[in-house]
C-alpha positions as CSV (number, residue, x, y, z in Angstrom):
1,X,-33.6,-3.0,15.7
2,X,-34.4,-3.8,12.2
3,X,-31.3,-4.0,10.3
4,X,-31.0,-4.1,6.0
5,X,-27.6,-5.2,4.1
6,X,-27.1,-4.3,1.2
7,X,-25.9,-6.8,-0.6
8,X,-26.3,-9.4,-3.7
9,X,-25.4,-12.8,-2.4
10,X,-27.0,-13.4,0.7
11,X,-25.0,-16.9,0.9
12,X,-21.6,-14.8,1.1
13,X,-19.8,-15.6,4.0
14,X,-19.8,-11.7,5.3
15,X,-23.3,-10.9,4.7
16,X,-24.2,-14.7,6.1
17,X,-21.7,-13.5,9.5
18,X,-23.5,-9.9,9.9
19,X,-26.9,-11.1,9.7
20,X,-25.9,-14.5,12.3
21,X,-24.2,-11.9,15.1
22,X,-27.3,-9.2,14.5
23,X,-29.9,-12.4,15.3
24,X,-27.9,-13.3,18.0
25,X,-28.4,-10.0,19.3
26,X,-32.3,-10.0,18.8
27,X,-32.0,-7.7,16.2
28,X,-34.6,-8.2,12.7
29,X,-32.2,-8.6,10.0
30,X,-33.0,-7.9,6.1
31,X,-30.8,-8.9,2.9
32,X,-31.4,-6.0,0.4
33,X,-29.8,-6.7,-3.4
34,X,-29.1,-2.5,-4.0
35,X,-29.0,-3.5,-8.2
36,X,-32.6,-4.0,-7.0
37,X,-33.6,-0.5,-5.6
38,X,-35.9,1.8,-7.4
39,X,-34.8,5.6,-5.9
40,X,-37.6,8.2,-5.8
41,X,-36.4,11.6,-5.1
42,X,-39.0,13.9,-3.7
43,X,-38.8,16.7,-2.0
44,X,-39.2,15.5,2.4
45,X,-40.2,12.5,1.2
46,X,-37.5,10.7,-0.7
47,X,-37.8,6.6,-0.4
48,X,-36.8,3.1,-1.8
49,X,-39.0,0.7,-4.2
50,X,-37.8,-2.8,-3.8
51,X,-38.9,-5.6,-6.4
52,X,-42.2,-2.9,-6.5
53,X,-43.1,-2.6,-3.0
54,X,-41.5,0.2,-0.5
55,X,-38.7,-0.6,1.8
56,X,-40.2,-0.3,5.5
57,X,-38.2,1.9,7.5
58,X,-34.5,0.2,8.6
59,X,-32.9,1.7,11.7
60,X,-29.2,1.1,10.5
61,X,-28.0,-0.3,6.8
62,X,-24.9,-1.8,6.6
63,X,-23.0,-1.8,3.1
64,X,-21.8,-4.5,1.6
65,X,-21.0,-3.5,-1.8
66,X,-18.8,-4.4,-4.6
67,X,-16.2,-2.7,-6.8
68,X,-18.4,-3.5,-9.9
69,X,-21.3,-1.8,-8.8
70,X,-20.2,0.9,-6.9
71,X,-21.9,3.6,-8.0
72,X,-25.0,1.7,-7.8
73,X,-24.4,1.0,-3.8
74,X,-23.2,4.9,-3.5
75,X,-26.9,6.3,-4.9
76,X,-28.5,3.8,-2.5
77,X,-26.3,4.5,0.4
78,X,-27.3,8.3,-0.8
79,X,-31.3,7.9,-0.6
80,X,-30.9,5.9,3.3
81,X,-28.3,9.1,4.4
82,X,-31.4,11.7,3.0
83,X,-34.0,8.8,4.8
84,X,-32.1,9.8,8.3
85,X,-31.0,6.3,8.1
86,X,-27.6,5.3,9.9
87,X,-25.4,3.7,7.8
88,X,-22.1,2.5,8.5
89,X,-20.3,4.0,5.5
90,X,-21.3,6.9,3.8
91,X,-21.5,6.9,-0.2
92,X,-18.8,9.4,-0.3
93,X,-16.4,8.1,2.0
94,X,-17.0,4.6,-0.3
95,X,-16.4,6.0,-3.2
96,X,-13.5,7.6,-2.7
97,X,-11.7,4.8,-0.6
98,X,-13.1,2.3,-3.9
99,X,-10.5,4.7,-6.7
100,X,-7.3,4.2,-5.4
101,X,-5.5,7.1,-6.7
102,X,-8.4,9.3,-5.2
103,X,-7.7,7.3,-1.5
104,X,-4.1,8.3,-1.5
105,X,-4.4,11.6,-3.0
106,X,-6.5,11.9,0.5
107,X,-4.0,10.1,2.8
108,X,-0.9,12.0,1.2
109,X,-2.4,15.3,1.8
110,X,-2.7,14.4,5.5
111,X,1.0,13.4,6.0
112,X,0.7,9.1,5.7
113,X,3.3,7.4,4.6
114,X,2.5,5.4,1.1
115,X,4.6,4.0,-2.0
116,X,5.9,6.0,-4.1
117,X,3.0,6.6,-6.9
118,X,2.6,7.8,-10.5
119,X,-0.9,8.2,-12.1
120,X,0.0,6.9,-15.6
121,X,-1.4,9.4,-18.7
122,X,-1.9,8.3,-21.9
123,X,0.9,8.4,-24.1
124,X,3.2,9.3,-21.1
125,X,7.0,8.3,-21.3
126,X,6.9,5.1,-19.0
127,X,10.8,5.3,-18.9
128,X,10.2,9.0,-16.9
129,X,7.5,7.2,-15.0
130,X,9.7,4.7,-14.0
131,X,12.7,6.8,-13.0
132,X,10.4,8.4,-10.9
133,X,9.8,5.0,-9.1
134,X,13.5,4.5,-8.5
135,X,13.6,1.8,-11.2
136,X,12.2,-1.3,-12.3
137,X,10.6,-3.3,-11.2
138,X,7.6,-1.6,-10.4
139,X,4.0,-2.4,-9.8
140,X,1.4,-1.7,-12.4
141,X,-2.2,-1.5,-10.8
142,X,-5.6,-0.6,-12.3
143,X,-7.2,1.9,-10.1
144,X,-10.7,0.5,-9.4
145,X,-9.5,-3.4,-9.1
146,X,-9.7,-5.5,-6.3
147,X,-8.4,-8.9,-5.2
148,X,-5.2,-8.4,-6.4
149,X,-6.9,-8.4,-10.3
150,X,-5.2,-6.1,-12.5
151,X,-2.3,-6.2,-10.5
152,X,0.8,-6.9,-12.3
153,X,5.2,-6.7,-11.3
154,X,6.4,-5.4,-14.3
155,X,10.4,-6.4,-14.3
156,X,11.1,-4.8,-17.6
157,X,10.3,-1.3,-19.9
158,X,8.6,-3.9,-22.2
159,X,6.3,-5.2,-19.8
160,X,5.5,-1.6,-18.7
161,X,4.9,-0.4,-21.8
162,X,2.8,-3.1,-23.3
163,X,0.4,-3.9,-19.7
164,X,-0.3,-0.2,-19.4
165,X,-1.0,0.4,-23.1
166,X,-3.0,-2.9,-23.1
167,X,-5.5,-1.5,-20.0
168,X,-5.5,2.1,-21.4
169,X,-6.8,0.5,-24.7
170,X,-9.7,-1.0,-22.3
171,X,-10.4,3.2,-21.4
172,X,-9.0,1.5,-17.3
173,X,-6.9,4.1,-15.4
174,X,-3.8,2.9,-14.6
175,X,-0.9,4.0,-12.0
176,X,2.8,2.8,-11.5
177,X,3.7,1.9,-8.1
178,X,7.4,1.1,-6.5
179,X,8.5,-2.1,-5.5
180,X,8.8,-2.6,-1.8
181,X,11.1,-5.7,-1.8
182,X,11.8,-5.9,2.0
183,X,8.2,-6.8,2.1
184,X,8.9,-10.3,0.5
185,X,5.6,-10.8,-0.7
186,X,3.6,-10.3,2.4
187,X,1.4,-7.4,3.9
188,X,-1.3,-6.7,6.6
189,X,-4.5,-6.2,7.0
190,X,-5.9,-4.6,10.0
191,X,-9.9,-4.3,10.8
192,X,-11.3,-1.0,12.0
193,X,-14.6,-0.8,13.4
194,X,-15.3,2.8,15.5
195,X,-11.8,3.8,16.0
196,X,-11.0,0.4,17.6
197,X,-8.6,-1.8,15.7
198,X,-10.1,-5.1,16.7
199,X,-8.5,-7.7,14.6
200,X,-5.3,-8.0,12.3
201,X,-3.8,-10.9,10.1
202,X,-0.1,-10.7,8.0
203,X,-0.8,-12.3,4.5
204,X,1.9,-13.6,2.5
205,X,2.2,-14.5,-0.9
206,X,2.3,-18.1,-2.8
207,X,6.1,-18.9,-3.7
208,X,6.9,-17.6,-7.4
209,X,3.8,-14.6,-6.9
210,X,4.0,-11.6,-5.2
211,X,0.4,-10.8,-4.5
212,X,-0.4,-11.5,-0.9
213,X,-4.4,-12.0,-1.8
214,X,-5.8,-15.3,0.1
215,X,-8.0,-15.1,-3.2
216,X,-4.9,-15.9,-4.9
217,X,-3.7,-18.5,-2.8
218,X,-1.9,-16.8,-0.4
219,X,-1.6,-17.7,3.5
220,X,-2.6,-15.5,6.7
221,X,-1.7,-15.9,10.3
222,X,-2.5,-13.7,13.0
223,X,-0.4,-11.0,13.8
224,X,0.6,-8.3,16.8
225,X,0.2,-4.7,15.7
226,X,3.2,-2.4,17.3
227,X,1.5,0.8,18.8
228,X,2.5,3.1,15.9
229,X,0.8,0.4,13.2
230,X,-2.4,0.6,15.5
231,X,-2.3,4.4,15.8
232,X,-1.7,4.5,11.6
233,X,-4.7,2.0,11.3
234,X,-7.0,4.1,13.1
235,X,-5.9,7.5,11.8
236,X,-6.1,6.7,8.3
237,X,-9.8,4.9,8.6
238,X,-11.0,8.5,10.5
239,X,-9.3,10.6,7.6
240,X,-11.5,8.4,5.0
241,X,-14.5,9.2,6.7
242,X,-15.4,5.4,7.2
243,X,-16.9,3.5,10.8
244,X,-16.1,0.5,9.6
245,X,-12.9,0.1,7.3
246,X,-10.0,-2.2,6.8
247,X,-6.7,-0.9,6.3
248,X,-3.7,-3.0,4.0
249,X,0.0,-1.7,4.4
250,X,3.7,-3.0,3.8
251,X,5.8,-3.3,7.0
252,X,9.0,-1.3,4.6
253,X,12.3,0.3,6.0
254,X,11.0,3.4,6.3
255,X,7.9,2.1,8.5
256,X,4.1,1.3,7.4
257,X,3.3,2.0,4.0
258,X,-0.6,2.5,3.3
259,X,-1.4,0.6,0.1
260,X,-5.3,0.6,0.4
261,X,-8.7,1.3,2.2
262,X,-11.5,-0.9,2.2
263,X,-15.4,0.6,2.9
264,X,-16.4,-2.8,2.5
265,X,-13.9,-5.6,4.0
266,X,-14.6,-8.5,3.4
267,X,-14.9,-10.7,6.9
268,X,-13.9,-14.5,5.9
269,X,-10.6,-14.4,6.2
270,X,-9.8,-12.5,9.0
271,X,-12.3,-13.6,11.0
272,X,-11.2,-17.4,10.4
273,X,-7.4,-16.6,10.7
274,X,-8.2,-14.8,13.9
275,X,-10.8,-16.1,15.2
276,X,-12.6,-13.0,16.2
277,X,-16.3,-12.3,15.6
278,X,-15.4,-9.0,13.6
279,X,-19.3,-8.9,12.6
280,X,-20.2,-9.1,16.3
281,X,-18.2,-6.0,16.8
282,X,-20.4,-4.0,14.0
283,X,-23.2,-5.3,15.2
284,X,-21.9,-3.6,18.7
285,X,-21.3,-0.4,17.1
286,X,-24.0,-0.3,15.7
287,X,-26.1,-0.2,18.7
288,X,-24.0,2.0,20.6
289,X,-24.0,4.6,17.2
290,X,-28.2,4.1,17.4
291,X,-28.1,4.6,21.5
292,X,-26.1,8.1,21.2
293,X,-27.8,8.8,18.4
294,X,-24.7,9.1,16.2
């Protein structure tokens, strides 16, 4: 099969992963930059310019795009989907697991269990917000960021007050989140790929920060899903509409919490901590999708 990423560093380790598992497969495998991609809508004949020339026809696309440029990916990801191209995440399913309050809106209405939430307005009394929360601390989170940037424990009113007034001056949506202490500073990611969890790490936080994020220096080690985390894993990737997603929560005393979706996981770490050839597994799925003409 001929195979197109789309993404804007070919030398990243996830694209660099996909593109070694679909060669070892005998599969023709294309980096496509989507920042790059000239749309032309026609009626039954819509198609892709890229860097002037038109895009031959793939037979599957896998998305690799990033918060920054979302809506960019999501019209690309649009024009393959009218092509009759498979792709592994829709544009809608990715840009609604991308806007956080959007993702749990979703997961709420279908009965998961999250934190305790509040969309923050402009000029809204954070003290109310708070109380809401159960009390400070709480979590004050920027809706579209990833990483764990724009991620911020707030341990007093002040803090609140002045973080989400300093975002809301940036026009960034913000939400207040509750505090799940029991968690200590660790959480877990779990891969999805078809309705199969097939790999799973616990991260945990830095001493002295609270953000689990390997990005931010955190650790992971492999870790053994009980059959209710591996039945929440799957459920919630099928209620986002995604193929391929990975699922964070916080192990709490009430059970799993869902704190995020990803469309677009990235593969380094939990392929290194685990050892398992995650991009292998796409690469299967793919083939199976394309064979039962998914």
């Amino acid at each position: 099969m001929k195979i197109a990423i789309l993404s804007r560093g070919p030398q990243l380790y996830s694209t660099q992963s996909l593109i070694r598992a679909g060669i070892k497969k005998g599969h023709e495998m294309h980096v496509v930059d989507h920042t790059r991609c000239s749309l032309v809508l026609e009626r039954d004949c819509p198609r892709i310019l890229y860097q002037g020339h038109r895009l031959e026809r793939f037979d599957a696309v896998i998305p690799r795009i990033g918060a920054s440029v979302t809506s960019i990916g999501a019209s690309v990801i649009s024009q393959f989907e009218n092509m009759n191209v498979f792709v592994t995440a829709n544009a809608s399913a990715l840009i609604e697991a991308r806007d956080k309050l959007r993702c749990l809106h979703r997961l709420a209405q279908h009965g998961i269990q999250i934190p305790k939430t509040v969309f923050v307005a402009s000029g809204q009394n954070m003290q109310a917000a708070v109380s809401q929360l159960g009390g400070l601390p709480v979590v004050v989170k920027l809706l579209e960021g990833t990483h764990g940037i724009g991620v911020i424990l707030a341990e007093t009113f002040r803090t609140v007050e002045s973080t989400v007034e300093a975002f809301q001056r940036l026009n960034k949506r913000v939400m207040l989140q509750e505090f799940i202490r029991e968690a200590k500073g660790s959480d877990v990611r779990v891969l999805v790929v078809n309705n199969q969890v097939v790999a799973a790490m616990e991260r945990q936080a830095r001493p002295g920060e609270f953000r689990s994020n390997l990005h931010r220096g955190g650790s992971a080690r492999q870790v053994r899903l009980t059959p209710e985390e591996r039945a929440l894993a799957v459920k919630v990737v099928q209620i986002m509409g995604l193929h391929v997603g990975g699922v964070d929560f916080l192990r709490s005393e009430r059970g799993p919490l869902i704190m995020e979706v990803n469309a677009s996981p990235g593969l380094e770490g939990i392929e290194t901590v685990t050892g398992i050839n995650v991009a292998g597994r796409i690469i299967q799925f793919i083939e199976q999708a394309k064979a039962s003409n998914l």
